[in-house]
C-alpha positions, 0 to 999 in steps of 0.5 A, spaced: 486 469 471 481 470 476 486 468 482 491 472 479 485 478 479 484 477 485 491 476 489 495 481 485 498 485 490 499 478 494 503 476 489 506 483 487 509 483 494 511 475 494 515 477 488 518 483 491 520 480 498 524 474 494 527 479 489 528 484 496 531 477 500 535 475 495 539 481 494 540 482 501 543 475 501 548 477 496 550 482 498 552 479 505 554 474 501 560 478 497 561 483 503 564 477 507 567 474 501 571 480 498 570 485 504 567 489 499 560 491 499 554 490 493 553 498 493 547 498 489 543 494 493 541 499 498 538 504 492 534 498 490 532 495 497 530 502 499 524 503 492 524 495 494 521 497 501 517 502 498 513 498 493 513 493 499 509 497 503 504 501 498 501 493 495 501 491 502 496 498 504 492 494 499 492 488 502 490 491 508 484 495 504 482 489 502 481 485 508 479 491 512 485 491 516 486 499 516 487 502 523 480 506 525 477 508 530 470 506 531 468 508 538 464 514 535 461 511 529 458 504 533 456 508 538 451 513 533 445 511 531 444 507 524 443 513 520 448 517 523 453 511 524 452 510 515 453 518 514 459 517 519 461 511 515 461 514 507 463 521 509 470 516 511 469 513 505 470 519 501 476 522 505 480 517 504 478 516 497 480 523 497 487 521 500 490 515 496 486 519 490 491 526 491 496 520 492 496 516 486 496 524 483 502 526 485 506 520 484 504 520 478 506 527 477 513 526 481 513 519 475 512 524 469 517 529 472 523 525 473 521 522 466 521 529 463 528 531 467 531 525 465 534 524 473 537 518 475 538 514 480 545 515 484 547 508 484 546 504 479 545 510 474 538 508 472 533 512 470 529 515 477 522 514 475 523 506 475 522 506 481 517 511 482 513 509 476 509 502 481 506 507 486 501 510 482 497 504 481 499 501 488 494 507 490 491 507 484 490 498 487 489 501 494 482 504 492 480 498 488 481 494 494 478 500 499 472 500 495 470 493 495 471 492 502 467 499 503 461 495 499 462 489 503 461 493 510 455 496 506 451 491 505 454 487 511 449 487 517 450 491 523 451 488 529 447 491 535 451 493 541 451 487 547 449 490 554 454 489 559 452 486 566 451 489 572 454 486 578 
């Protein structure tokens, strides 16, 4: 249970890459076979690559793998270098927070207005409903790798040669 915990958005996205790849197959498969084309693959596809790319942001949170852009940070002094870091902290908490937010708001108007895909007809906020808690995922995983930068010591900056 613990490697589920600890993994979850890996297997998330292992999951819908293979459901992702296997309609894409399909649909080429079919296309081909009958020259007809498997129409809803594209409205599932595309929310596919959607969740795809929101539990990949966690991943990436995770491992610290977000573009930053640190030259000002590492050249301050510690105690300006940690406020730099935290007020950082709190804006991107801010962001995914306002994310998670209004997904779940956009999830909950669709439910309310009984919308529906244009394909298969299903309602819209299946596709919409995993975004709340891939944001929700983004910033439990931001917020572990924050801790770890924390308490993590900070390497002193190396001189550079003269020649």
């Amino acid at each position: 249970m613990r490697f589920v915990l600890r993994e979850f958005e890996k297997i998330v996205c292992a999951v819908l890459f293979l459901g992702m790849t296997l309609i894409g197959f399909i649909n080429v498969v079919v296309r081909y076979a009958t020259h007809y084309s498997f129409a809803a693959s594209e409205e599932v596809l595309t929310n596919g690559f959607l969740l795809l790319t929101v539990f990949g942001a966690a991943i990436a949170a995770r491992r610290g793998e977000h573009l930053a852009v640190t030259l000002v940070q590492d050249a301050l002094p510690r105690r300006a270098a940690q406020a730099v870091f935290v007020l950082s902290v709190i804006l991107s908490l801010i962001l995914l927070a306002a994310s998670a937010w209004f997904s779940w708001v956009t999830a909950m108007n669709q439910i309310e207005s009984g919308m529906r895909s244009y394909a298969l007809g299903l309602p819209a906020w299946w596709y919409q409903i995993g975004l709340p808690f891939g944001f929700a995922l983004i910033i439990i995983r931001y917020l572990q790798h924050a801790a770890e930068t924390w308490h993590a010591p900070r390497a002193e900056p190396q001189a550079t040669p003269s020649v």
